[in-house]
ZAMARGU-4260 file (C-alpha; in steps of 0.2 Angstrom, whole numbers, plus 5000, padded with zeros to 4 digits):
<rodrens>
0) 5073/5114/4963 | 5054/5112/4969 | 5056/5099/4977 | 5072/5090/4985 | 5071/5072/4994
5) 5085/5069/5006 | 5085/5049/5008 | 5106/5047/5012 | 5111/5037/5024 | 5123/5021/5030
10) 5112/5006/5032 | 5107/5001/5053 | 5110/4984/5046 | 5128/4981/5052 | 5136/4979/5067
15) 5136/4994/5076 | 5154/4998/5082 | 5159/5013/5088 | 5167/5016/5072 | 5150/5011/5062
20) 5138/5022/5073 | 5151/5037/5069 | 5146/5031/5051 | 5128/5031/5054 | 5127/5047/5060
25) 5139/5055/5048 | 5133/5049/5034 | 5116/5057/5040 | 5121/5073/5048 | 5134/5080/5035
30) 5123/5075/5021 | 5110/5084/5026 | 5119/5100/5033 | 5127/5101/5014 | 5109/5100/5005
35) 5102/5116/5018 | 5120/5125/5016 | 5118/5122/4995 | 5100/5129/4995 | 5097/5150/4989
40) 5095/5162/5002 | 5078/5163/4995 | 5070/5147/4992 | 5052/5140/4991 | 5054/5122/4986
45) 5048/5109/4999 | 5062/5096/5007 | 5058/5080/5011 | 5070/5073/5022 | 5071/5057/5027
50) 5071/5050/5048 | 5062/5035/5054 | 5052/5029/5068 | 5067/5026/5079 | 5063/5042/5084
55) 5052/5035/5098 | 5061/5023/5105 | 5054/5007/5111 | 5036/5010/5117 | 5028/4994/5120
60) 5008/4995/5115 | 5009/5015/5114 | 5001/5023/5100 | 5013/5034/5092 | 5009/5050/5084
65) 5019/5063/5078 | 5017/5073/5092 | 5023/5058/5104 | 5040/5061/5112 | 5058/5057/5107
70) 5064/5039/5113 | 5084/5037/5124 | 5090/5024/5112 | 5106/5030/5100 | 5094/5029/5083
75) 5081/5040/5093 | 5093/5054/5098 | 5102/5051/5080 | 5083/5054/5074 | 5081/5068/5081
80) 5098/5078/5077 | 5095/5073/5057 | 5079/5079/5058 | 5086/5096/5067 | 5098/5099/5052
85) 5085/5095/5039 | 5073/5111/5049 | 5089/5121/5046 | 5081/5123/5029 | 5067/5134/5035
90) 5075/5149/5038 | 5079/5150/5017 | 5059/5149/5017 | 5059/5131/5011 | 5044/5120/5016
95) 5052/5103/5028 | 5042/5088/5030 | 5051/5073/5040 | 5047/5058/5033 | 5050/5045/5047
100) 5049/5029/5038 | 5039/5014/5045 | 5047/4996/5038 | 5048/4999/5020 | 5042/4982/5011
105) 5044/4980/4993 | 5050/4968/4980 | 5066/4975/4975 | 5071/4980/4991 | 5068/4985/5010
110) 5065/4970/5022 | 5055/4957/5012 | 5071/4949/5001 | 5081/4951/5016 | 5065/4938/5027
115) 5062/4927/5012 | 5077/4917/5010 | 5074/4908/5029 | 5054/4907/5027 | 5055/4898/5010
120) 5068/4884/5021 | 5053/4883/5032 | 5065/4893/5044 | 5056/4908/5049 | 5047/4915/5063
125) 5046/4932/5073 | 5060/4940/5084 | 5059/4936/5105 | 5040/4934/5109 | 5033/4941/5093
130) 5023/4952/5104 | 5030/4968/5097 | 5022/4981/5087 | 5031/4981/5067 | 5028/4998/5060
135) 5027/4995/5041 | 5023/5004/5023 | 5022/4996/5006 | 5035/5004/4995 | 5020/5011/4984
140) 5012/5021/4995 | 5029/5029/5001 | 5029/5036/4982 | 5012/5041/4982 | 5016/5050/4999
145) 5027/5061/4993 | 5019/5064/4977 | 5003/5068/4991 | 5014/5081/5002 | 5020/5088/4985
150) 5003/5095/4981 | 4995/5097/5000 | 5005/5114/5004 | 4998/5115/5023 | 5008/5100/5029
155) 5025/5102/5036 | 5037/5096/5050 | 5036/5076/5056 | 5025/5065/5044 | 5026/5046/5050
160) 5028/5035/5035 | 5018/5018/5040 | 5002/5011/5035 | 4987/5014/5044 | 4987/4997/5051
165) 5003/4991/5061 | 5005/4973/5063 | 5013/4962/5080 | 5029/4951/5071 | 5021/4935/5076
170) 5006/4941/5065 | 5019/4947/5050 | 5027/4930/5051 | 5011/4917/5051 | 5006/4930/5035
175) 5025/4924/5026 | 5022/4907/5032 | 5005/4904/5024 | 5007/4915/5010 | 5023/4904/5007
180) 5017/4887/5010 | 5030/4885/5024 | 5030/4885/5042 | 5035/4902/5054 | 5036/4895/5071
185) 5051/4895/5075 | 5056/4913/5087 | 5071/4917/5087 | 5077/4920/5107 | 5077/4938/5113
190) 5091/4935/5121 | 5100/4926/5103 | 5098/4944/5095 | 5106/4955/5107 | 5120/4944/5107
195) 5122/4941/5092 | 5118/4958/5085 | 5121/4969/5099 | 5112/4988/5101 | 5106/4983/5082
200) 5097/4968/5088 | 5089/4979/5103 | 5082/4991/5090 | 5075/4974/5079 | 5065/4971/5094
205) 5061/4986/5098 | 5042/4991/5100 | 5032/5005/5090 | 5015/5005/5088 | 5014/5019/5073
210) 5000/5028/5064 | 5002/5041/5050 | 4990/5054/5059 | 4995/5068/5048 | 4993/5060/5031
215) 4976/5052/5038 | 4969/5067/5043 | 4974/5078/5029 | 4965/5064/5016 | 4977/5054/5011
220) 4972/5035/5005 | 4984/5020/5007 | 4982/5008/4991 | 4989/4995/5004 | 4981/4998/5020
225) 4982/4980/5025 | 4999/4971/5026 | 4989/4954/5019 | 4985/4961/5004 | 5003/4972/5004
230) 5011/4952/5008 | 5002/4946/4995 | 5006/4959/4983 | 5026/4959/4984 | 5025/4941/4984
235) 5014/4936/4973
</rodrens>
């Protein structure tokens, strides 16, 4: 193969038990292990594995690069041992890019059809105060990415997958709203989301101010660098 893309995994979108976090990180960590362990002893082809931006935890108005440090929370250290199998890969000569993935927003999938539903009630609005930094990436550019890192042989390790332009909720929200012709005031408590959701509705609030510095500096261009136009697009 020339190119293998690891994107397996359980969904974070459930509650987290004991027993579903096991999941989580099996679902990752044996999956991963079996692609490195199936590869020649010899091998060339360039592995794109999948992570996310849970990686850096909670940052508040940080600007996150690639180089920034690992967060404490449970999908930061998950982050970082899937991304620590995926590198196994290495020492059969392949080429490893982590691809940790912003928000993917898209029509067919990803977090849009999953917001919709309450914004066209005239339900919606952002998480706690709104205030927190939303990482995102239009499904699009996360194919032309990869196509991108196929043919740029010089890049390799962690590669955040976000647009240029990371957004606050409250500002993702009035976006919804108006491109909708619905309201997107209505907050939904802090408080409301870690009890209801538990360590899942700490890491919905969570804030990561993301920026892909490796693909920007080694010339790749987003065709939706801005998330009204990226809205607008999966809506519309």
């Amino acid at each position: 193969a020339d190119l293998i893309l690891n994107l397996a995994g359980r969904s974070i979108f459930h509650p987290w038990t004991e027993n579903y976090k096991t999941k989580l990180r099996e679902s990752r960590i044996r999956t991963t292990r079996n692609l490195v362990a199936a590869l020649p002893e010899q091998s060339d082809a360039l592995l794109c594995s999948a992570s996310a931006v849970g990686f850096y935890g909670s940052r508040g108005e940080s600007k996150l690069t690639e180089t920034s440090p690992r967060g404490d929370d449970f999908l930061a250290k998950l982050s970082e041992e899937w991304e620590a199998e995926a590198l196994a890969a290495e020492a059969s000569g392949a080429r490893v890019v982590l691809m940790r993935f912003g928000i993917i927003l898209g029509s067919e999938g990803g977090a849009i059809p999953k917001m919709l539903p309450a914004f066209r009630l005239g339900l919606g609005g952002p998480l706690g105060s709104g205030e927190q930094w939303f990482p995102w990436l239009h499904v699009e550019d996360l194919y032309r990415a990869v196509r991108f890192l196929m043919e740029t042989a010089d890049i390799r390790g962690p590669v955040n997958f976000s647009a240029p332009h990371p957004i606050r909720q409250a500002e993702l929200a009035k976006l919804l709203g108006r491109l909708l012709h619905r309201p997107a005031f209505l907050p939904t408590p802090a408080l409301a989301v870690k009890l209801a959701m538990g360590e899942l509705g700490e890491a919905l609030l969570a804030s990561q101010r993301v920026v892909p510095e490796q693909l920007s500096e080694a010339g790749f261009r987003f065709s939706h660098g801005e998330i009204k136009y990226a809205l607008r697009d999966i809506i519309e």
